[in-house]
Every structure is written in C-alpha cells, then in structure tokens.
N, C-alpha and C positions, 0 to 999 in steps of 0.2 A: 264428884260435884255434879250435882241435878241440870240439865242443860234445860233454859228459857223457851219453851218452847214458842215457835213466832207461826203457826199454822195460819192465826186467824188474826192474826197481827199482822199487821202492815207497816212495814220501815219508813222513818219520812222523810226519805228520798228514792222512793221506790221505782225500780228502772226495768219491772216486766216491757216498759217500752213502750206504749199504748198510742206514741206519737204516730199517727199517718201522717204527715206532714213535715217529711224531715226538711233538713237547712238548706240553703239552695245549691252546696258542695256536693249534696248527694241528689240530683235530681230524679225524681220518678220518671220523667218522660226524656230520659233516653232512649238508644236502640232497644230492643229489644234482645233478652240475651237466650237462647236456645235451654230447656229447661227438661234434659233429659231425663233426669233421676226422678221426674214424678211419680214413676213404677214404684223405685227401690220406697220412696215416700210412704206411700200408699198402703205398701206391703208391711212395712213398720206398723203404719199403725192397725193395720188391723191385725196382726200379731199382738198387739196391747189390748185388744178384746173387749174394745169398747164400743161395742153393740154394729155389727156387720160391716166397719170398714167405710171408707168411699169411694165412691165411684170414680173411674177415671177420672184426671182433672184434666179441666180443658182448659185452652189458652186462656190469658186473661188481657184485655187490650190494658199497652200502657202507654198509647202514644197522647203526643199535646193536643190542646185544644183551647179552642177559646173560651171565656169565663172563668180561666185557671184561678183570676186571683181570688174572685168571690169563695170560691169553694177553699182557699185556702186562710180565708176569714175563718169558714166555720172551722174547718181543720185546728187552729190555734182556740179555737171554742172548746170544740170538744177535746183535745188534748187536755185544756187546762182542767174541764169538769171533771176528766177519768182520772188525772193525777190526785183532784180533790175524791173523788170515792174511794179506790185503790192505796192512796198517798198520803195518809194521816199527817199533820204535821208533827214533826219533832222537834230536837232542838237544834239540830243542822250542825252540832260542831262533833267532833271524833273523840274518843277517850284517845290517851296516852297508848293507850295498847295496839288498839286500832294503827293509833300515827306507824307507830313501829311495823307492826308486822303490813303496812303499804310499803314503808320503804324497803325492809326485805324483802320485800318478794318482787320490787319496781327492781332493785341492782341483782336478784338471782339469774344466773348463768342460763340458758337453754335448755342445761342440762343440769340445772344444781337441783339441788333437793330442796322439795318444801317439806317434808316433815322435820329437818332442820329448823327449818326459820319460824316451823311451830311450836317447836320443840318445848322452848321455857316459857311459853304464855298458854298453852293449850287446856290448861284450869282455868283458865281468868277470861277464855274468849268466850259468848254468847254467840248463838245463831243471826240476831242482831246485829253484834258486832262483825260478824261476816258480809251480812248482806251490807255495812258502812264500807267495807272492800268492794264488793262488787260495784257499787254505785261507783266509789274513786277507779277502778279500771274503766267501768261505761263511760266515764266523763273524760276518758284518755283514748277512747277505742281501743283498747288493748284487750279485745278480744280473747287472742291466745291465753293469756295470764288466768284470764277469769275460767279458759275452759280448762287448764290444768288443776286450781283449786279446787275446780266444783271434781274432777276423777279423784281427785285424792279423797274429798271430804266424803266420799261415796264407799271408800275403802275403810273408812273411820267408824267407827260407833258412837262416841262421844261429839264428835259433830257431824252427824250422816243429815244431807241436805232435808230441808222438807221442802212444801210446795210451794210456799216465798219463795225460799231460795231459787227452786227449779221454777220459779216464775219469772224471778229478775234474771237468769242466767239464758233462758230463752231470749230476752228483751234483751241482753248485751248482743244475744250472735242475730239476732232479727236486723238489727241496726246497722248491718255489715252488707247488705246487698242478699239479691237471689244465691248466690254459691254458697252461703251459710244454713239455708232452709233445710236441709238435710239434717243439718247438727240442732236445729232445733226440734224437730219432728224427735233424734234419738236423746235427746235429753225430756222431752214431754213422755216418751215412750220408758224411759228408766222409771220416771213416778209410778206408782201401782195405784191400777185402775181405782180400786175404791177412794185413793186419794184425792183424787182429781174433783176439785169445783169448779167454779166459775171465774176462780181465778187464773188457774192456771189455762184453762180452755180461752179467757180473755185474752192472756197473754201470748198465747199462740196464734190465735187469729189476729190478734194486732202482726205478729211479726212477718201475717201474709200481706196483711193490708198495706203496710206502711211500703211494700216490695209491689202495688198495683195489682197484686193478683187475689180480685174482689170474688171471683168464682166461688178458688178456694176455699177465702175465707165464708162463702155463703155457707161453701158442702160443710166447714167444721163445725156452724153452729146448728147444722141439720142434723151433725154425728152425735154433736152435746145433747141434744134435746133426745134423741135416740135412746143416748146412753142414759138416761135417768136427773142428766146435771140441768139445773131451772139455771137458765140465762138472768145476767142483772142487764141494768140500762145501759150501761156501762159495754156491755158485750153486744148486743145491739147496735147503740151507737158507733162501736167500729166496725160492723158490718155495713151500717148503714151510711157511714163516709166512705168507707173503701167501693161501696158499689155508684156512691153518688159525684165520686172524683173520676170511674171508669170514662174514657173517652176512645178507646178503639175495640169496639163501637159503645157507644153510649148506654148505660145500663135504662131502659123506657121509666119514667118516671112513676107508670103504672106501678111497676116492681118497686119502686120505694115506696111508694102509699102500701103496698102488701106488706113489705115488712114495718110498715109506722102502725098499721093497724092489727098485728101480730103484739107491738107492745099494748097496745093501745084495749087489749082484748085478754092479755095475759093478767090474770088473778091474781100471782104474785106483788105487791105492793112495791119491790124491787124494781120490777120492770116499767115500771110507770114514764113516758114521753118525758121527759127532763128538756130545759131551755137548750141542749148542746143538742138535742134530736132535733125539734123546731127548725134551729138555725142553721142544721146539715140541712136538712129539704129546704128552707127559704134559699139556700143558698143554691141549692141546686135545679130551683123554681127560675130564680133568676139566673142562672146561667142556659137556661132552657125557655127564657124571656115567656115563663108561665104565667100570667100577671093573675087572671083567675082562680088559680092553684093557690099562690101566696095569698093573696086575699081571703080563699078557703081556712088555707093555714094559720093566718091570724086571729082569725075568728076560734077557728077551734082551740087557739092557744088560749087564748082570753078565757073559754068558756073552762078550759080546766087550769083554771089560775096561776099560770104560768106567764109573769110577767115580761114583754119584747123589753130587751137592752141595745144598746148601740148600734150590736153587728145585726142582730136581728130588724132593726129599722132600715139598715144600709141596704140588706137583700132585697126588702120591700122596696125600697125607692130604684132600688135598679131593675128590678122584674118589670115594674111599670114602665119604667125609662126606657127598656130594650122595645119594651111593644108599644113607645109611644104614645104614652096615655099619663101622663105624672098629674095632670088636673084630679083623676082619680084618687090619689095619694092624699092631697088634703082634703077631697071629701070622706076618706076613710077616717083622717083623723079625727074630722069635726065629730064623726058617729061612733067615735074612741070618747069624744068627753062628751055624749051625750048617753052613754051607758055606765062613765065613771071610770073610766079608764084613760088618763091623762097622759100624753103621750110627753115624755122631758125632752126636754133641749136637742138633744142627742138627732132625734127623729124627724124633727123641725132643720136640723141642718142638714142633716142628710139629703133631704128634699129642695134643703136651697143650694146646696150643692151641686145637686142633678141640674138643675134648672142652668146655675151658670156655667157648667158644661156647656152647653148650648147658647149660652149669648141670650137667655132669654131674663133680662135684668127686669120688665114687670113684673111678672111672674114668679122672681127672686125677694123681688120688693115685697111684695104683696103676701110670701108667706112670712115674714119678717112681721107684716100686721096682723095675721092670721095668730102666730104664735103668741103676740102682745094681746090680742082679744081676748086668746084661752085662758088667758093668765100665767102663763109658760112663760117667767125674765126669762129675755136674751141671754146669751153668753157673750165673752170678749169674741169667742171662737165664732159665732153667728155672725157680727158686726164683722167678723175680719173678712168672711168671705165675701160680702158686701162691699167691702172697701177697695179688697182686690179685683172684683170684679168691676167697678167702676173705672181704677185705675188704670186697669186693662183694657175700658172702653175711651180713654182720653177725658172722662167726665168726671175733672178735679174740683169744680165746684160742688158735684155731691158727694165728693169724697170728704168734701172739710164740713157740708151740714151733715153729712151721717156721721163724723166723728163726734161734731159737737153734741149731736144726741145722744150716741155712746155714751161720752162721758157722764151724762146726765140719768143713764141709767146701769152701769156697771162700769169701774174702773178699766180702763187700758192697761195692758198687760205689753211684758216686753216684747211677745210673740206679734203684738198689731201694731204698734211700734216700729215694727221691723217693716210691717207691711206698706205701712207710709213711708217710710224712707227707701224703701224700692221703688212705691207707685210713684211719690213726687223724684227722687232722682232720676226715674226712668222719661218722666214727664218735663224735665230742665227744671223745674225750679228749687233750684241748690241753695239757695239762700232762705227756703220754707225747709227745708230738709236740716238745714243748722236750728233757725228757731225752734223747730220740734224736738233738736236734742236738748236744749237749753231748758224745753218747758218738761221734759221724760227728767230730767236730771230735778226741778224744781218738784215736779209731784211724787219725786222720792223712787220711780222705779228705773229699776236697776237693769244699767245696758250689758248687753251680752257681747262677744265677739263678733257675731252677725251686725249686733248693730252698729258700733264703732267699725267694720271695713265697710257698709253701706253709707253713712255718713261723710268717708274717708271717702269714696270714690266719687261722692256727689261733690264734695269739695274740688275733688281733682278733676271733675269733666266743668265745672263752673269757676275754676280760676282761682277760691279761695282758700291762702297759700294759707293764711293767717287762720282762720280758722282751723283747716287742717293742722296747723301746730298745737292750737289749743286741744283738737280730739288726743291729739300724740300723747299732751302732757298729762293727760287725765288718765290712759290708760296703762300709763307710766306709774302715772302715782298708784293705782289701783291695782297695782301688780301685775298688770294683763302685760304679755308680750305681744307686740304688734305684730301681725303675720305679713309676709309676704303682698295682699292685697291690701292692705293698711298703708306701707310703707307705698306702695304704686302710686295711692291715690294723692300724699303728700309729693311725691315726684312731679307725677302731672299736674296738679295746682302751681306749684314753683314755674315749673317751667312756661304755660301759659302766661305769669305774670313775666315772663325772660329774664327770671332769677338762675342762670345758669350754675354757675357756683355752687349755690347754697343745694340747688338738685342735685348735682354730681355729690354731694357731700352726705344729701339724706341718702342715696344708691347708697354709696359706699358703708355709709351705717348701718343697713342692714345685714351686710356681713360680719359686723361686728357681734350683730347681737342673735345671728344664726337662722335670721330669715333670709333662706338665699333669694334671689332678685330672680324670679321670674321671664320668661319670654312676652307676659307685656309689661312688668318692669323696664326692662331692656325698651321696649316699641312707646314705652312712655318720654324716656329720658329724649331717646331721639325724635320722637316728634316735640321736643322742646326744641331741639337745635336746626330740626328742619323748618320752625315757622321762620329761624332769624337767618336763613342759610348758612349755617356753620354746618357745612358739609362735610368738612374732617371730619370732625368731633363725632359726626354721626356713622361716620366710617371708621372710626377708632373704637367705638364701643357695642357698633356691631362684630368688629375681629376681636374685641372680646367677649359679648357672648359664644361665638363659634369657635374658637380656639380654647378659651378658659373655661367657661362653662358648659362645652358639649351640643349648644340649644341650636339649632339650625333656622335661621331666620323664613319669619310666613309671611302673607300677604302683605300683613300690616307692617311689617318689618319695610318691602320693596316699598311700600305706601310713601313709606320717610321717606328714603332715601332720595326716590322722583322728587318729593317737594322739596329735600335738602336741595338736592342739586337745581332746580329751577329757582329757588331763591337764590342761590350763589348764582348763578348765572351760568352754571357747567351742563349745558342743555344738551350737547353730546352723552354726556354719562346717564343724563334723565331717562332718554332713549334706550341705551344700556341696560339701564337697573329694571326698564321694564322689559324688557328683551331677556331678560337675566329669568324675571321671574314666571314670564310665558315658560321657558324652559323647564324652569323647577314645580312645572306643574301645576300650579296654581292661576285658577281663571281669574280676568280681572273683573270689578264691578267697577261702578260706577267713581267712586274714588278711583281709582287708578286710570281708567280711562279720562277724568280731568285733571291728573296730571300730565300727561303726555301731552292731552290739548292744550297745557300751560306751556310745556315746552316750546312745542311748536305757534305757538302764537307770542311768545316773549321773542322767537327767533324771527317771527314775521314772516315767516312761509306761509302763504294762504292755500295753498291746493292741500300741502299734507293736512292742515289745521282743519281746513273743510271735510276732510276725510275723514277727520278722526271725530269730527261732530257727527257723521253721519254714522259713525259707527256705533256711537255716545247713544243717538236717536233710535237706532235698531234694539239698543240692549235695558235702554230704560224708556216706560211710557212717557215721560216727558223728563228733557234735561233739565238739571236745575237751574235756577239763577245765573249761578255763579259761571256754568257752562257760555248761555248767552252772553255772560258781560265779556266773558274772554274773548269771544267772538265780535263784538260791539266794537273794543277797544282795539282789534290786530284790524278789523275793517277802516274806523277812523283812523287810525295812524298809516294809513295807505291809501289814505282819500277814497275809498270804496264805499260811498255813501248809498248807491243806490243797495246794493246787497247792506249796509247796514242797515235801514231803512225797511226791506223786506223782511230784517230777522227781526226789526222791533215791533213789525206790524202783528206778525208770527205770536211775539210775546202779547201781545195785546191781545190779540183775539183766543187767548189758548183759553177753552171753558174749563180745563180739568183744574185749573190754578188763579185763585184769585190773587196771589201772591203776586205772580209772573203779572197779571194784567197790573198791578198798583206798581211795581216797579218799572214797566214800561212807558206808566204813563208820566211817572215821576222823571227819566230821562226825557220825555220829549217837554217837560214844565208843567204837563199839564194841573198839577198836584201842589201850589206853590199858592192857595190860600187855606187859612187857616181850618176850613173844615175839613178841606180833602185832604191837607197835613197828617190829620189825625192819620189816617188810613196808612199814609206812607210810617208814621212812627208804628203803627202797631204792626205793619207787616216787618216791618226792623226788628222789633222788640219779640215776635213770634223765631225770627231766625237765630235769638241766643236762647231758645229753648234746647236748641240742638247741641249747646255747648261751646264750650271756647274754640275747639279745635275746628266746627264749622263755622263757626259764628268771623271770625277771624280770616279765613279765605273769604266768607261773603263779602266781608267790608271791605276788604282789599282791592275783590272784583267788582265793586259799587263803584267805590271810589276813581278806579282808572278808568272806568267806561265814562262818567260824570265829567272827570279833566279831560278826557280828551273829546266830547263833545263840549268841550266850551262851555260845563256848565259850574262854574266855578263856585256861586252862590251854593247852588242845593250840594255841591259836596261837600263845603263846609259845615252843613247844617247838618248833611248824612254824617259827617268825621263827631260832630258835637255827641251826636247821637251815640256813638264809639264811645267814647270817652263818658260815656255817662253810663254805659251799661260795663264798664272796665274793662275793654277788652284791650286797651295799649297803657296799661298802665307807667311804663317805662318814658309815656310820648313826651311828657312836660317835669325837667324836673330842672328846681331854680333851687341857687343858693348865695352865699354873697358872693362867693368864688366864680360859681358859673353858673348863667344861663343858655339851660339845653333843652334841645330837639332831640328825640331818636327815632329814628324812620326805618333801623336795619329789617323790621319785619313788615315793612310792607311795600305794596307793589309800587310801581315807577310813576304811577298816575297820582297814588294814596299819599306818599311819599310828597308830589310837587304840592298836592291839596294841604297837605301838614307844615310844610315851607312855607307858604304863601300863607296859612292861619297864624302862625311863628311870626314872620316878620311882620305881620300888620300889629301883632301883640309887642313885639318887639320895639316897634316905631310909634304905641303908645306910652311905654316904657320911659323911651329916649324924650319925646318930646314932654314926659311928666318930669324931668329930672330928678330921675330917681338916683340912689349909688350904683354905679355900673360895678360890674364884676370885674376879675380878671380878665376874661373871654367870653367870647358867647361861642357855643358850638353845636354842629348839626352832626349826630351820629348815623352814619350810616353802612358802617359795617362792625360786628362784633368779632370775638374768638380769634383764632388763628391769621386768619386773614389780616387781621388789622397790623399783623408785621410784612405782609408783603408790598412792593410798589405797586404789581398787577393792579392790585384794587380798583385805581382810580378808572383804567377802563371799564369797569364791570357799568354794566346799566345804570343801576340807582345812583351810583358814586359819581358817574360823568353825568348825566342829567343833572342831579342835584346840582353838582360844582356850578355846572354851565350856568342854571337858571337865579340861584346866589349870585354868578359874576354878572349876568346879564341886568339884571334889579341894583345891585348894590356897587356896580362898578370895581370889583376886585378890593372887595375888602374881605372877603373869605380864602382861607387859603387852605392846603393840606401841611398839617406841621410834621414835621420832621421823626417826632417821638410816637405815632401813630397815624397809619395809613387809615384808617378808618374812620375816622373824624375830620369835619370841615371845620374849621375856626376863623374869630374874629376879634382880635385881640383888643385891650381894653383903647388905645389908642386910636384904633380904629372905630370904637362905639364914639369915643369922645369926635371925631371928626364930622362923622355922625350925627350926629348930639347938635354938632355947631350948622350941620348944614339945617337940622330941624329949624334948630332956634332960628337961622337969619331968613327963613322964609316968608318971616313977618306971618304965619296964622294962616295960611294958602288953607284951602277947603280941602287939601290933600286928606282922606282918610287913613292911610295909611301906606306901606310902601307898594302895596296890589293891589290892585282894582279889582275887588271879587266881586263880581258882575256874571250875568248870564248870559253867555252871548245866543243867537239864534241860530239855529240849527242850519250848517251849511247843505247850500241847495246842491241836486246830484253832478257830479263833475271839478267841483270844486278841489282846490289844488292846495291844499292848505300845509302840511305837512312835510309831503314829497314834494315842495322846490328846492332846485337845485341849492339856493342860498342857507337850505336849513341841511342839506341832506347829511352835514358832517354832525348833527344835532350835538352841536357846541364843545367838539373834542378839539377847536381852534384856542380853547380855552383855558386847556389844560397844559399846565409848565411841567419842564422836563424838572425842574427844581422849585421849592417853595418860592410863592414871592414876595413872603415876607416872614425875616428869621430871627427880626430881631425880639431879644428879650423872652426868645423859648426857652431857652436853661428854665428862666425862672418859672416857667410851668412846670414841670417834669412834677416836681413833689406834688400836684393837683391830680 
C-alpha cells in the first residue's frame, strides 16, 4: 500500500513546537542549568554537512526581568500565527485506528514491543495518522513514547519518518527542558541534508528558543541561510522573540531592528514582516520603555498594510506609559484617522486603561470623548473601566451618570454588572446594589456566579436578610448552586438582623448541599452572636471550626470573641482573647484595639483605658468616633468632666474629620435646630455606609455618651435615626400577646435611651386605652445565658431592672421561665392603666422626661455619690416579686 506522503503537508495539530512561551509550570527564567554537551551539539551537526557547522555556542541569558508580561502578549501572538502557517487546520478528531494504536502504545510495557501493537493496522496507518500519535503523546509529555516510535519507524520502510514527522518529534523533546537539546540536534541530524527546509530548521530553533537560548537559536538560522534553506516569517519571528524575551543581558534593540530589516529586505514573499513580527518589537519597544522606536513601528506598520490589533495597541500604550508621555498616544491616534486608518475600540481602551493606572480620571474621561468624536462606539468594556475607576475614586454619582449614558449607547453586559455591584457594595449602598439586580434581571441579562456572591455579600454587610433569600431562591431555581461566599453573605444579613436561629440553620445548610463554610463563614455567624453577647455560642462554633473543620481562627475570628465577651459583660476573657491573639501572631488594628478600650472602659478603669487610647492614637491618624465616645462615656460615669471636656474639645477641633467635629458638637447641643440637624443626620446616615457591623457599634457608642451626659432628647432623636436606617430591627416588636423591647445588643447608655423611648410610648398606649397584652417585656439578654440566674448582675440587666423599678415602682420583674427578660404582666398594665386614668389629664407627657439637661460644670459629683454608688443592685430580689399567673405565660 502506497504511503500518503505529508512532506509538505502540515497535520492540524501540528506540534514541531513553535511555542516560546511555555505555561507557567515550566518557567523560562529559572536557575540557570550548566549546559555542557554544546561540543557533543555542535559536533553533530556539522557532521550533518550543512555548510560549515557553528560556532562555539555561547551562554545564552535566561534570567527575569521586568516587562516579562508585555513580551509574553507577543509570545501568545506569535505562537498563535506560527501555528496558523505551519498548522493548517483539520478536522481535530482521530480515526478508529488512530484511538487504538494510542492506546496500545499508552498500556505497552517499557519493554514491550511496538512492532506488536503495529502489527494488524500497519496497512491502514498513514504518516498523518502518526503525526495524530505524536500530537496525543506531546499533549501528555510523554516524551519517551514518542522517542521510541519515531526509532522504530526509522527501522521501517513502509512508515520511515519524513520531515513532519522529524519536525514534530523535535517539538515533543524541545518541550522537555535544556537536557533534551541533545536529542533534538540527533533527530534533526538523522534527516538527510537535502531534506531539510524551513520547516524542520524552524522547528529546531523553536525548540532552542522556547529553552531562552536566543544565541543559538540566531547561529542556526545563520547555518540555514548558509546552507542554501530561504528562512519564512515564521522562522524569523522565532528568532526574533527568542532574542527579544533575552534578559541576562538584554539583547540591544539595535539587533532586533537588524533582524526586522533582514526580513524586511529579503525577496522572498515568504519572509515578508507579518503582524506577530510588529508586535514582538512593539512588545519589546515597550519593555525597553522606547516610545520613539514604537512610534517608528507603527508607522512603518501602517505603511506596509499591516493592520495593529489589540495586543499591538497595548505595547503602544505602555511604551508611552513607561516614558511618560501617554498625551502622545492620542495624538497619534488622531493622525491614525487623519490618514485613514481607524483605530477600534480595542486601542481607545487600552489608553484609558493606562491613564487609570494612574488615577488620572480627566485624561480617562476625555479619551472616552476623543473615541466618540472619531466615531469609534464605545464598548461595555470602555464604560466598565470608567465605572471602575470612579468607584474606586468614591465618585458614585458619576458612576450612575456614566452608566445612564452607557445605557443609552450600548447595552450592559453582565461583566459591568459585576462592576457595579462591587463599586456600590464596596461603597455601602446595599440597597442600590439589590435594585440593580432587580433592573439586570428585568432587562433580561443574565447573572452569573460573580454576580449573585457580590449581591449576596452587599446583602450581608447591609443587614438584608430578606433580600438575600430572595437572591438564594433565584439561584435555586436557576440551577446555580450557591458557593460558599453566597451562603456567608445570607449568614451575615441574618445575623445583623439577631435572627440567630434562622443563621445557625442557613450555616448548617450549606453542608448539606456541599458548600463547606468557610473561615469567614465561621467569623460571620460569630459576629452575629458577638453583637448580642452570646458569648458561648461564639465559643462553641469557633471549637468547631478548630476541632471539625481544621480552620485555625484570624484576626477577625479574636475580633468576635473581644466583642462577644464585652457585650456579655466577661471583660476578663476580652482581655484574654486579645492577649490570646497577640500570641498567635497576628498584629492588632484598629478594631481590635477598640475592643480592649471597650473592655476596660465598660470595667471603668480609667488609667488602663487612657492607655489604651493612647496606644489607639499612636497606630491610627485619628481615632474613630466610636473610640472617643467610649472614652466620653467611662469620663461621665466618674464625674471626670474636666478630661471629658478636653477630649470633646479634641473632637471639635480635629481638621482631618468633619465628622468628629459634627458629632462633637451634637453632644455639647450645639446642633439641636433644624439646619445644623441636617449635618448631624447626614454624618449618621454616612456612618451606615460602613455597614451593619460598624454602623451598630457607632450607635451604641452615640447613644451612651448622649445618656450619660444628660442628653436625653438628642439620643432619642440619634436612637429614631437607628431605627430608620434598620440597624435594631429586633428593638420594637408588639403583638396582642406582647409588647416588647429588646435592648440585648446594645450598650448600657443605648439600652436606658431605648427604655425611656419604650415607656413614654408605652404610657401613650396605656393612657389611649388600648387592649393590653398579656405582658409587656424588656429583653435583654439572649441565647444561653437567658437560663442562668447570673444574668441579672450583668450591666445591662441590673441597670435596666433598676431604672424600670425606679420609673415604674416595681412593676417589672424577672419571671421565673427566663433570666433574660424583664416583665410586666398584664395586671400590672391595668394598674397602670388606672393610675393613668385617675390623673384627671396632668400635662404628664409620658412616664420620662426626655429633656436635655445642661452640661455639668467640672467637679461635679453626679454619678459617684455614695447614694447611687450601688447603681440600683438594692433592687434586685433574691426571688421574683411577682409569680403570680406565670404558668400561664410559659406557651407565649
């Protein structure tokens, strides 16, 4: 049977190898390997007699450098053009015969025979059909396999290799590192000389290039041209990347212009500069920040009609970009469409690209009108970098007119989609980040995984639980399984709202359905339980991440814990858990160091607390807010007015923060008509930008500095403001059964602010004659806790009791079936009720005077007298004092 001959036929998937740019498993610029056999090399071939041999071959540099990635642009350039001239396409699938003798030869022995496994197909195989072998070994590295076929087939008559074949067998052993060089010089040296074109000479010096030794590959195509064999583009261009990727030491870029204009001069039609030539020198223009040179380059590309694409405009904009000059750039283009030569989209972004590197957002904007002049439509890709970059600069209002321009000149795509759901949730506003999924979902395009976990986490840092169910169910129906950061973000939503339960449940769901939970899974759940101090809870589920799932708790992990335990009131352990994580290596920031000052200012040690503000002051340019109020509030609750008074002056005068100066001036009243109001809500309404989980310590720390300078009005008015941005959603909830309070997550000041708003709404209630409930109750403590008696010493829970009994005369009490709750059973409303009623109409507003008081002068003894110093633990009964008719709560 006649064999197919493939001389001048090309397989199509042709693997002489031509890649300089292998994957990044095999990098070029490692060590350096000692490359002694260049003799034995050398000697070979000029024993092959192809016109005098070469000369010694010198080292070749193959260490890194910078501009590696530019030049591996071109690299994947010209990779792809060599494959397209060498690589005809075919039909990419294997005959029957083919499948078989790969798997033969994949399960043959070390030692088995392959004239066996040729045995019964060896009429029916083509030379083609070989080289579909070879490519299946080069695509496994299996080197070896491929180099025992090609000895056999060498032994054969009926399939004796030709120069394909010895071209792709070359490109299998080139692809194996320097140690292989050897075996490809004796398989180039088996071919006989007259055989040898430009193919197989390409595929040699590819297999030097793609190994960094650019020398060599120069001396072989000095040896080709010697010998008689005319160089294509093709073989150039791998000479001409191998010398232009050189970096120890860098090949002068004079020497690439020598060989650009060697093709550039060469007769043959073959040799002609191709776009992969171009875009090796742009490429190595700009990694040698030759702005000049490219400029040169582009011109002369233009002038022999060889149109720049993508990668070729990138090199351009960063050669400019390295020397500093990118204004040049669009005046090049402008003198691109004044000769006719339009530059696309591509080239336009590239340059607003460069620009927003640099923060330079005029200059970004401006080729954005540049390209709309030329008549060059934007892309979604053009408007995204724009979007991003704004978002990046905090500049959300021109992110939503650049979008609404967008829209009105090319569709959003789900890739800019994306981009706004990172720029607005990185930005706080989580509830623009839901309507933009509502309106992607109405204009029909289609979200991806990126986009449902970015919408899922803006949920989860903005509190909405309910929402995040809705993304859950959509991705649900949609087939999408929610990952890991999906399921986080409905965790943290939950738990901001102090849906405990329901969080512990979505955790546990996602082992159900194989998305393991995360180490901030884990740091989500517990900063749910650390805002309400449920300090177990948070110490239960961190022993199991660390025992069940292996995860070793970070910063953010100690984070909770400090806050669990200062909300529980276990300020010893606070101390602890930061002491714990000093150890474990991990530096604190700014969170962590306001925990500790939470400690010790809830304990009322003023020297540690002032210590730890100064240390707070040393590690960030100015403390937050939230810093000073703790500081405010441990001064007022120890009559230390004059150093209060200094740290509010502090806040006032601080320039870096106009925030600090409107909240300073809001404690001393200054801020209490309706224009300066403004200021005070918007610096409020700017602090839930940051999210629930700061937003929620602010107000905490507002609210107790505010009650305990006697400013009872503006904290109501600060708590209103809460309650309207949803940060306590738990605080007010009525039913016919009960009307409640819940206070467990916030401070002792927030807490009395919420009591005092409670019963004045309470005592409109009573005096409207409404239907009373069973009870009315004040929650303030959750989880675990609510079965211990301890509780009722804890801060919040004896303060609260105390200032209920002090107001209301002992009509709250703690019932028996929960330590965690104050109550007021329905008897007690009705007593209530009657004392409203017989007051005949008294101008009584309610049962607290929430009033402003004025600011006590320095010295003043308001807190620390003797008479208060037990702060109403005289109040507290060893037993409920009052039992009756609790059974019949229990079912409530």
């Amino acid at each position: 049977m006649a064999l197919v001959s493939t001389a001048t036929v090309a397989s199509s998937s042709y693997h002489c190898d031509l890649l300089l740019f292998p994957t990044a498993r095999r990098s070029w610029h490692g060590p350096r390997r000692s490359r002694g056999g260049a003799g034995a090399r050398l000697a070979v071939l000029e024993r092959a007699g192809t016109g005098g041999g070469l000369a010694v071959l010198e080292r070749a540099g193959a260490g890194s450098g910078a501009g590696l990635a530019a030049l591996e642009r071109a690299g994947a350039a010209t990779a792809a053009a060599r494959r397209e001239e060498v690589v005809p396409a075919g039909n990419g699938r294997n005959s029957y015969e083919v499948e078989s003798l790969i798997d033969r030869l994949s399960n043959l022995p070390p030692r088995g025979s392959i004239a066996r496994c040729l045995e019964t197909a060896r009429h029916r195989l083509t030379l083609q059909d070989f080289a579909a072998v070879y490519r299946e070994f080069s695509r496994r590295g299996d080197w070896q396999r491929s180099l025992r076929l090609f000895k056999y087939m060498q032994r054969q008559s009926w399939c004796r290799p030709d120069e394909h074949i010895h071209a792709i067998v070359i490109g299998v052993l080139g692809r194996q590192g320097p140690a292989l060089l050897d075996k490809c010089l004796e398989v180039f040296h088996d071919l006989p000389a007259e055989s040898r074109t430009a193919l197989s000479y390409t595929s040699l010096i590819a297999a030097y290039a793609r190994n960094a030794l650019h020398e060599e590959a120069r001396a072989l195509l000095d040896q080709m041209k010697a010998a008689g064999v005319a160089p294509t583009a093709a073989t150039y261009n791998t000479v001409l990347a191998a010398c232009a990727r050189a970096t120890d030491p860098p090949v002068p870029f004079d020497m690439l212009l020598g060989l650009f204009a060697e093709m550039r001069h060469d007769v043959s039609p073959s040799v002609r500069p191709d776009l992969t030539t171009y875009n090796t020198l742009l490429a190595a223009a700009a990694v040698r920040s030759l702005a000049d040179q490219s400029e040169m380059l582009l011109r002369t590309m233009l002038e022999a009609g060889v149109s720049p694409d993508t990668v070729s405009y990138r090199h351009i904009v960063d050669a400019f970009a390295s020397a500093g000059n990118l204004s040049r750039v669009a005046e090049l283009f402008s003198e691109m469409m004044a000769t006719g030569h339009t530059p696309d989209a591509s080239a336009y972004l590239g340059l607003m690209e460069a620009h927003t590197h640099v923060g330079a957002t005029a200059e970004a904007v401006a080729v954005l009108r540049q390209m709309q002049a030329d008549g060059c439509a934007p892309t979604a890709a053009t408007y995204r970098v724009l979007l991003d970059l704004y978002g990046r600069q905090g500049r959300f209002d021109g992110v939503r007119e650049l979008f609404r321009e967008m829209r009105t000149a090319v569709p959003p795509d789900t890739a800019t989609y994306n981009v706004l759901f990172r720029v607005f949730g990185d930005g706080g506003f989580f509830k623009e980040v839901v309507e933009l999924f509502h309106d992607m979902l109405q204009t029909g395009v289609e979200p991806d995984m990126v986009t449902c976990e970015n919408v899922m986490a803006a949920c989860g840092r903005g509190g909405l639980h309910e929402d995040a169910r809705e993304v859950l169910e959509y991705m649900s129906r949609e087939g999408m399984v929610p990952t890991a950061d999906a399921y986080t973000g409905l965790v943290e939503a939950l738990g901001h709202a102090a849906m405990y339960e329901e969080a512990y449940v979505a955790f546990n769901m996602m082992t159900e359905i194989g998305s393991l939970p995360t180490i901030e899974t884990y740091n989500a759940l517990a900063n749910a339980y650390a805002k309400g101090g449920l300090f177990q809870e948070a110490e239960a589920i961190f022993s199991r991440m660390t025992n069940n799932a292996g995860i070793q708790k970070n910063k953010d992990s100690f984070d909770a814990l400090i806050e669990a335990y200062c909300q529980g009131a276990q300020l010893d352990d606070a101390v602890k858990a930061y002491m714990e994580m000093r150890k474990s290596r991990f530096n604190p920031d700014e969170r962590s160091l306001e925990g500790v000052l939470n400690a010790y200012c809830i304990a009322g040690v003023i020297d540690e607390s002032k210590e730890q503000f100064e240390e707070l002051q040393s590690s960030v340019a100015v403390p937050s807010i939230i810093a000073y109020c703790m500081m405010l509030s441990l001064y007022a609750r120890n009559d230390r007015w004059t150093d209060a008074y200094d740290l509010l002056e502090e806040m006032k005068t601080n320039r870096a923060s106009s925030t600090h100066q409107v909240i300073a001036s809001l404690i001393k009243g200054e801020y209490d008509d309706s224009s300066n109001w403004q200021m005070v809500e918007y610096a409020l309404e700017n602090s839930t930008l940051e999210g629930c989980d700061y937003s929620i310590r602010f107000f905490n720390a507002l609210l107790d500095v505010l009650w305990w300078f006697g400013q009872k009005a503006r904290a109501a008015r600060v708590l209103d403001q809460a309650v309207k941005f949803g940060l306590f959603p738990e605080l007010y909830r009525d039913t016919k059964l009960v009307w409640s309070l819940d206070v467990h997550r916030m401070s002792v000041g927030g807490a009395l602010v919420a009591v005092s708003v409670w019963l004045n709404k309470l005592y409109d209630r009573l005096k409207g004659d409404e239907d009373l409930p069973q009870l009315a109750s004040v929650v303030v403590l959750r989880g675990e806790m609510e079965k211990s008696t301890i509780t009722r010493g804890l801060p919040t829970a004896k303060v609260v009791y105390s200032f209920l009994n002090d107001t209301l005369s002992a009509s709250f009490h703690f019932p028996k079936w929960n330590k965690g709750r104050i109550i007021c059973l329905k008897s007690q409303l009705k007593k209530l009720q009657s004392a409203i009623d017989s007051s005949n109409g008294s101008a009584t507003a309610g049962f607290i005077p929430m009033t402003n008081s004025h600011l006590p002068s320095p010295g003043s003894k308001i807190y620390t007298r003797e008479a208060q110093a037990d702060n109403g633990t005289g109040h507290l009964p060893d037993e409920p004092l009052v039992e009756e008719k609790e059974s019949e709560l229990l079912a409530l």
